[in-house]
N, C-alpha and C positions, 0 to 999 in steps of 0.2 A: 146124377145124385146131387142131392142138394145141400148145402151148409149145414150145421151143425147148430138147431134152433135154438133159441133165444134161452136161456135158461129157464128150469119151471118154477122159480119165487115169481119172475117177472108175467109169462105166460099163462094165459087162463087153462083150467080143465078141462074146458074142449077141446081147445088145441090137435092140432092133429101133432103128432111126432117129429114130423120133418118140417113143422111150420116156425115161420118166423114171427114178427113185430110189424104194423106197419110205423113210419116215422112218427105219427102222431102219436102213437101209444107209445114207443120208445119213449119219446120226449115227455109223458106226461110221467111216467114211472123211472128213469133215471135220477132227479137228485133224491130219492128216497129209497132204490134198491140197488142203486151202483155198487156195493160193496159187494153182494152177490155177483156180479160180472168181473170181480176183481179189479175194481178201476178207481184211484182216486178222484177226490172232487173235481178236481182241475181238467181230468178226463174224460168224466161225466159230464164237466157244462162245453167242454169241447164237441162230445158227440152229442151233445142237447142240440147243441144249435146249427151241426149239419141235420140230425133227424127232422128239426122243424121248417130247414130249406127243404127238405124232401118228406113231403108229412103222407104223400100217398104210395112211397117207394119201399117195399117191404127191405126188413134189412133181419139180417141172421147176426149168429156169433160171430162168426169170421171178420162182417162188417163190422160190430162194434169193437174188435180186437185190432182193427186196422183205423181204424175212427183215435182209438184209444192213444196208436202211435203217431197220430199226427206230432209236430212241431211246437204248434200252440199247446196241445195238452202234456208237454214236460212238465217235470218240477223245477227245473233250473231254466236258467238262460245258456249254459252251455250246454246241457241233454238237448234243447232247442237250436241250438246252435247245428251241435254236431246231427243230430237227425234230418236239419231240412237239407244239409250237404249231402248225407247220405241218400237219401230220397231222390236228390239230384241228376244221380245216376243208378235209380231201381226205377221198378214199379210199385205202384201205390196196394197190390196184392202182395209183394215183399214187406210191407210197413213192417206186419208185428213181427216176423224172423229178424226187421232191419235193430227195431227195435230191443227185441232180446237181446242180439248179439251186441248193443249200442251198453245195453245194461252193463255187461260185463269188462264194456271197455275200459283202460285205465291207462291210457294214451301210452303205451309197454308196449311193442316201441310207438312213440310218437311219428304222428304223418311228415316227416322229416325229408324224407328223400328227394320230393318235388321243389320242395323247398330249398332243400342246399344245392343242387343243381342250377336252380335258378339263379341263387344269389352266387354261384361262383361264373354263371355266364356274365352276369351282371358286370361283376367285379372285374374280370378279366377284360372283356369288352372296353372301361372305362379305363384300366389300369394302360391297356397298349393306344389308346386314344390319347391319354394327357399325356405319358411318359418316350411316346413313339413323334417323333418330326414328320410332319406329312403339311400336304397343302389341300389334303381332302374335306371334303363336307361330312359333318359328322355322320347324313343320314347314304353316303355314298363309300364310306373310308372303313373296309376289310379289317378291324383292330385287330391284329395278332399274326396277320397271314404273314406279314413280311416284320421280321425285327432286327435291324441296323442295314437295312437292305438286303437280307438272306432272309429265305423261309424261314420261317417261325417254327417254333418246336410245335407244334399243337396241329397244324395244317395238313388233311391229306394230303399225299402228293407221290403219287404212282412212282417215280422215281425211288420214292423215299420208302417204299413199302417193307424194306427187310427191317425200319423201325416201327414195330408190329403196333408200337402204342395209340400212332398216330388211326389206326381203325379205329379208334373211340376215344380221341381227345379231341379231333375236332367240331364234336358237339359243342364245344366253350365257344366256335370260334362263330362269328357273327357278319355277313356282308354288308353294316349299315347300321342308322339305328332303329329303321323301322321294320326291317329283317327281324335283330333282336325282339323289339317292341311284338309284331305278330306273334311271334312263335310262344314268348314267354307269356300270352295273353290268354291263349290257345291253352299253354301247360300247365296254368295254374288254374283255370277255373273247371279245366274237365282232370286234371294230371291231381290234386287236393281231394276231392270227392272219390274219386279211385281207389287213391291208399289208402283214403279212411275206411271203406271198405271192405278193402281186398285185401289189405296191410304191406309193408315193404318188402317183403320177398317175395312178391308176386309182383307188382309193380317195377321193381327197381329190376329184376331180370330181363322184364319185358320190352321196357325202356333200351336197355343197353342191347339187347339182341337185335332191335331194330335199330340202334345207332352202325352197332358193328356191319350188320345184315345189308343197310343200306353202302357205305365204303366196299361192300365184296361186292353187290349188285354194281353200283358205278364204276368199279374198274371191269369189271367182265364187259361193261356194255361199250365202257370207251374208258381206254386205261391212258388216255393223254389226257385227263380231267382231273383238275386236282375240285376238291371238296370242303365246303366249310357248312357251320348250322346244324340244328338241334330238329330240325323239319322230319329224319326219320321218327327220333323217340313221338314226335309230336303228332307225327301219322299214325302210332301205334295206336298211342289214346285214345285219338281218335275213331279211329276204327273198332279199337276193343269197345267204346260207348257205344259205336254205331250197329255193332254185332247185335249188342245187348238189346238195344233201341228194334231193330227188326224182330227180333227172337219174341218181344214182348208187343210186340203194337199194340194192339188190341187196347193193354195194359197201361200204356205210357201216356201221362199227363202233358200234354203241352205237346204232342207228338211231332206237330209239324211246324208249329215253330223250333222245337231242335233243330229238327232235318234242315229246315232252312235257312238257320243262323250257320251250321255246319258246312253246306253244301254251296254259301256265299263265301263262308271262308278259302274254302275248298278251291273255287271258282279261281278265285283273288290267287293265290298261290299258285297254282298251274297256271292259270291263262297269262300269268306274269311270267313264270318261269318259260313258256313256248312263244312267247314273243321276245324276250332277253335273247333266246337263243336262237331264234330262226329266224328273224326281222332285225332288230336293235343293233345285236351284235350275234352274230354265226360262228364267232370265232371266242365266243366265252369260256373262260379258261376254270370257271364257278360252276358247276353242275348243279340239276338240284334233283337227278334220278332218283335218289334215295328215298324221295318219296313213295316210291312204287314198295321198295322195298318195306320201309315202315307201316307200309298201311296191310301188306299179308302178314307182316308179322304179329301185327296191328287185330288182324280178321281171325287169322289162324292157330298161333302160339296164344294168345288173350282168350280164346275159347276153350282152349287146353287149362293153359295156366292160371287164369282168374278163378275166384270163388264161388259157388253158385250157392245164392243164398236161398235158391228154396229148388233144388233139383229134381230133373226130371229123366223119368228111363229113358226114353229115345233121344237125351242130351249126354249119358254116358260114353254112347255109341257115337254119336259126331263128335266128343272130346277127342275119342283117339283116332277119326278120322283125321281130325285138324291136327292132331299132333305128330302123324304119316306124311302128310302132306307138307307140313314146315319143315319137318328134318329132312324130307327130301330135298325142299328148298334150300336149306340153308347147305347142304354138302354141295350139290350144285353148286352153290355161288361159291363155295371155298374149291371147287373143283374147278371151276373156270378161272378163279383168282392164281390159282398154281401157275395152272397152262398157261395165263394170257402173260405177255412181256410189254412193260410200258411200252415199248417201240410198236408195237402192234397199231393196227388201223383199229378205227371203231367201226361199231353194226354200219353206221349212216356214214355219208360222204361229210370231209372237214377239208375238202382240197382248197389250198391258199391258203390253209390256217399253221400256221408257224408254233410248235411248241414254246412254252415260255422257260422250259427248265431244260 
């Protein structure tokens, strides 16, 4: 079935029914019938000047309504603003849903969350750096895990686990500054785009479920590991983008440069993490499991929980699959976090390795 044709001001009387424009006639009839498309000026010389790159490529309604929400054809600089973030992480067949919904936005609540998060890593990071005695390198020195030479309030630490808080405060905490530095790089340019989207109660659940998710997964798998970093929340996003990213191929602008800005970072992260610990040092006391975790939570709660801005029936049906599959997950890990005792062995062999607590 084909798009929904061109309007009939614009369209001649032969026309068939289902027929469209090609770009040349688009373009010679827009700045004089645009008003019948609903579109102002600014929208109209925006889709003038894609029709006349593409002057032999028939376009419908649908096209000039997704033309219409480009970036460039806002009225403002922040409608522009906020649409090419939004765009960021859609499809360019989402434009005009993005767009609608963009209409109606009045920053209530404001994309806030990514935000304060960041800046209280930030903060926290620098506060136990200046105010903490160390002889460490900045980009080597754990801020917060140790404070007057005792664990830090903030730090996983299997021991420590009947203080429940510590499952999700140690996202603040940081191995480094370029630990900090990737992660927050990572969460601000896919973690911003997201909430503007999706808005904060979708994000900010998602976030914490994979900080929390990740602390039960890494003590289940080896509960003599204590944990620091924001790598699970940072898995989610990623992953929740990367879901979206497969679900639309077809769709997605720039498809493989994503994938493989994503899949370097990705690279960078793990290959560092599996040489820290089974080459470098075998006896690191810093895990970075969590990652596994964040990134199902990441694939499967984000399919559930995210917004779908333009839905489809056979995605109803894998929402509540993915959302079967994570509460399975997640009892699981709270089920092995019961059972497992810090004193417990891990899955893999640590022999020689001395607990530090």
């Amino acid at each position: 079935m084909k798009p929904p044709r061109i309007y009939p001001s614009l369209a001649s009387d032969s026309d068939a029914p289902d027929s469209g424009m090609t770009g040349r006639e688009l373009a010679e009839k827009l700045p004089e019938c645009h008003r019948a498309l609903g579109i102002n000026e600014a929208q109209a010389e925006a889709c003038q000047k894609v029709a006349e790159k593409n002057d032999a490529v028939v376009f419908y309604m649908d096209d000039v309504q997704n033309m219409a929400a480009l970036p460039q054809a806002q009225p403002t600089r922040k409608r522009a603003v906020l649409q090419a973030m939004a765009l960021a992480v859609t499809t360019p067949k989402q434009a005009n849903e993005i767009d609608s919904y963009l209409h109606q936005y009045n920053f209530c609540p404001p994309p806030v969350f990514i935000l304060l998060v960041t800046a209280i890593q930030i903060g926290v990071f620098f506060y136990y750096y200046w105010t903490q005695p160390h002889s460490q390198s900045i980009s080597t020195y754990c801020a917060g895990c140790y404070v007057n030479h005792h664990v830090g309030p903030m730090m996983f630490v299997p021991k420590m686990r009947a203080q429940a808080w510590r499952f999700l405060t140690y996202m603040f905490l940081h191995a480094g500054i370029m630990h900090l530095v990737s992660n927050l790089t990572i969460q601000l340019i896919i973690g911003i785009p997201l909430e503007l989207v999706h808005k904060i109660w979708r994000i900010g659940p998602l976030y914490l479920l994979a900080v929390v998710s990740g602390a039960l997964l890494q003590y289940a798998m080896d509960p003599s590991v204590m944990l620091v970093g924001a790598s699970a929340g940072v898995y989610a996003l990623i992953m929740a983008h990367i879901s979206n990213l497969a679900l639309n191929w077809s769709e997605m602008p720039f498809r493989w440069i994503r994938l493989l800005v994503l899949a370097v970072w990705v690279s960078f992260d793990v290959g560092g993490t599996i040489y820290r610990r089974f080459y470098e040092d075998p006896c690191d006391r810093v895990s970075h499991v969590a990652h596994i975790a964040g990134a199902i939570t990441g694939l499967f709660c984000g399919f559930f929980i995210l917004y779908n801005v333009v839905p489809e029936k056979w995605e109803q049906i894998g929402r509540w699959i993915s959302f079967g599959v994570y509460t399975f997950f997640f009892i699981a890990a709270i089920a092995f976090a019961v059972m497992r005792q810090p004193t417990d062995s891990p899955i893999w062999s640590t022999t020689g390795c001395d607990s530090d607590l």
